[in-house]
C-alpha positions in Angstrom: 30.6 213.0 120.4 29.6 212.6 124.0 29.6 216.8 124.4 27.9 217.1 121.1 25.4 214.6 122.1 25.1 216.8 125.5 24.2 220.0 124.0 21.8 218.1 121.1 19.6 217.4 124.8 20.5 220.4 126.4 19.2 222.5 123.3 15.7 220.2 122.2 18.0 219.4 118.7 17.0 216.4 116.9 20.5 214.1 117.2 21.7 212.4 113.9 24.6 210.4 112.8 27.1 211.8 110.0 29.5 209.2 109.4 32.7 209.6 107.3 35.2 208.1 105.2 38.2 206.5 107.3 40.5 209.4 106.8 40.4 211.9 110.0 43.9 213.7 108.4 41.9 214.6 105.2 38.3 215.0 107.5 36.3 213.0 105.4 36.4 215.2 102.3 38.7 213.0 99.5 37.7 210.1 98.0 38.8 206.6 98.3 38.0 203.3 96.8 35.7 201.2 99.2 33.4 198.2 98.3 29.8 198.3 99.6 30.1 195.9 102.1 33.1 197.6 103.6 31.4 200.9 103.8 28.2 199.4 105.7 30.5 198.0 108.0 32.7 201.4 108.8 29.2 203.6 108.9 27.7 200.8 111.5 31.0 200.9 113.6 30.4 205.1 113.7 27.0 204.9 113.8 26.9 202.3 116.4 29.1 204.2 118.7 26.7 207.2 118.4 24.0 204.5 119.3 25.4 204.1 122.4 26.0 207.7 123.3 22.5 208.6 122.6 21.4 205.6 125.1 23.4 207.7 128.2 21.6 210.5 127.5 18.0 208.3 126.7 17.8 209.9 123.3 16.7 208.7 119.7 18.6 209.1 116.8 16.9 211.1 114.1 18.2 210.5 110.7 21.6 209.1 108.9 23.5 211.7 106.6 26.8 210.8 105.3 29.7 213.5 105.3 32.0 214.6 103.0 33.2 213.2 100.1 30.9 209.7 100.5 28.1 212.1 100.4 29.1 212.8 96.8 30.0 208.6 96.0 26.8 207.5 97.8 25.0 210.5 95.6 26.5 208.9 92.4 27.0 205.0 92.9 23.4 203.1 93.4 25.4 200.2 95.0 27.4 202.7 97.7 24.3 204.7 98.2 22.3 200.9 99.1 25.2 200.0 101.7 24.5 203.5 103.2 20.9 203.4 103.3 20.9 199.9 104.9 22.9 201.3 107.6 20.2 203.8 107.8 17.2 200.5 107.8 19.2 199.2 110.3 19.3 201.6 113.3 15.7 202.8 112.1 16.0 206.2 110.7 15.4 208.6 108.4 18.4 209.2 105.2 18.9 212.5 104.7 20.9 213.3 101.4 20.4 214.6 98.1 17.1 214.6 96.0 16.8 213.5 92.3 19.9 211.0 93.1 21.2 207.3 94.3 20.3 208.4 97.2 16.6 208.8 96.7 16.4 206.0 94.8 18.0 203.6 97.7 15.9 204.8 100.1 13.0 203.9 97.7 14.1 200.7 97.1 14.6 199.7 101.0 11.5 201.7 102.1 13.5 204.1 104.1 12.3 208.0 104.6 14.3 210.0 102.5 14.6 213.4 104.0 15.9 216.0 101.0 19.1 218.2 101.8 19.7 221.3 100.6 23.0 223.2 101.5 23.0 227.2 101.7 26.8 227.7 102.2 27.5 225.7 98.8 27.3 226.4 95.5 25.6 224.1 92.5 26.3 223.2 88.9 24.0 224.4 86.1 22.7 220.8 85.9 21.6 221.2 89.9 24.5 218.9 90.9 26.2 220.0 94.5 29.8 221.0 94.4 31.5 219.4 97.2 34.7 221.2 98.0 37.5 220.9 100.7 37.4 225.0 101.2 33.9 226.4 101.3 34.5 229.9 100.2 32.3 232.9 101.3 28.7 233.5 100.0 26.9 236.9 100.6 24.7 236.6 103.1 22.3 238.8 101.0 23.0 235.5 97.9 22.4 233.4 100.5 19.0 234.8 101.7 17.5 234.7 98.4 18.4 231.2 97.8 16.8 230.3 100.9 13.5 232.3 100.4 13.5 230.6 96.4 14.0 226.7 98.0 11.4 227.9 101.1 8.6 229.2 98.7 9.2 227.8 95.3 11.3 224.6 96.0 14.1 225.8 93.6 17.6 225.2 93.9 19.7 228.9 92.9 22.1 227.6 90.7 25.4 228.7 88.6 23.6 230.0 85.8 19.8 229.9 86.8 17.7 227.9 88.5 16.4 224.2 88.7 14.2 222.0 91.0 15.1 220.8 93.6 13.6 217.3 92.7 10.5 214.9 92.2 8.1 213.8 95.4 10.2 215.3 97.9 8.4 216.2 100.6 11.0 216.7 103.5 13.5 219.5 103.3 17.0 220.0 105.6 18.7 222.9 105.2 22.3 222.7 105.8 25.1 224.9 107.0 28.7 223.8 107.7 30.1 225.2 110.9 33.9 225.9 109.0 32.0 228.2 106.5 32.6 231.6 106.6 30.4 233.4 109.0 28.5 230.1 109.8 26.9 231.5 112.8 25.6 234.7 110.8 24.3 232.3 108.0 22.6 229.8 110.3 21.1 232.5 112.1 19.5 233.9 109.0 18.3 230.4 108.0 16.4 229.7 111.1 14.6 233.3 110.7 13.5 232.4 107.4 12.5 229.2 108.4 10.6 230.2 111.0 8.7 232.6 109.3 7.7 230.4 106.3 6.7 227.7 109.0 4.7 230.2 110.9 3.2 231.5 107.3 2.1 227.9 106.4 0.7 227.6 109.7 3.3 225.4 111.4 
């Protein structure tokens, strides 16, 4: 955390906390059963410790975005997703997770900035819901390009079967890329390109 938090300076990167499940063996990404109140209390233990971190190197935290598989149980259970966003109300920052679900609608409720998130490396349902898998197998980078240029100009998700939006008043969008994809540097590379050049053609 402490080198992470070192290169986030180093680089001008916007630091954010990503706290997890209590299961480093599985790295976040299976399930298990946790009351509300016990998950506010494990995401304020991580997210405090990153708190403290970012105070060494006189930095602000960004946002809140949970990983692995409590981004999926946050995304689906109103009362999970309220814990997380109060964690979020707590240190003062932005949610990031995904649009149209619980987690929009916490961050609603509390008055929290929801910031949308939209994954390149992963694939989605027909419905538009994210599949969350333990193994992210490899994309095309040429697939991946066009999904981005579709979310950048049109604000669609690239889905199983077609297409769907990504979701109602969203206004913020994070593009994600997990560093264990395959060819993670080659895809983030291509997403900052695109990104930059649909900022630079909107006049950011």
């Amino acid at each position: 955390m402490d080198k992470t938090v070192a290169l986030a300076k180093e680089n001008g990167v916007l630091p954010g906390a990503h706290p997890s499940l209590p299961d480093r063996q599985g790295f976040g990404r299976r399930e298990m059963a946790m009351e509300p109140d016990e998950l506010a209390a494990c995401f304020i233990y991580q997210v405090g410790a990153l708190s403290g971190m970012l105070r060494r190197y006189e930095l602000d935290m960004n946002h809140l975005k949970p990983h692995g598989s409590v981004y999926g149980m946050t995304a689906r259970s109103i009362e999970l997703a309220r814990a997380a966003v109060g964690v979020a109300k707590l240190f003062n920052v932005a949610f990031m997770g995904l649009a149209g679900t619980c987690h929009q609608q916490a961050c609603e409720e509390a008055g929290v900035k929801f910031i949308a998130e939209w994954f390149a490396d992963l694939d989605y349902s027909p419905e538009g819901k994210l599949l969350i898998t333990k193994k992210h197998d490899p994309i095309p980078l040429s697939e991946i390009e066009q999904r981005v240029k579709r979310i950048l100009s049109e604000g669609l998700v690239t889905t199983k079967t077609g297409i769907v939006p990504l979701g109602q008043g969203v206004t913020d969008v994070s593009i994600c890329v997990h560093s264990d994809s395959p060819g993670a540097v080659e895809i983030a590379q291509l997403v900052k390109r695109l990104v930059d050049e649909s900022n630079k053609n909107l006049g950011f």
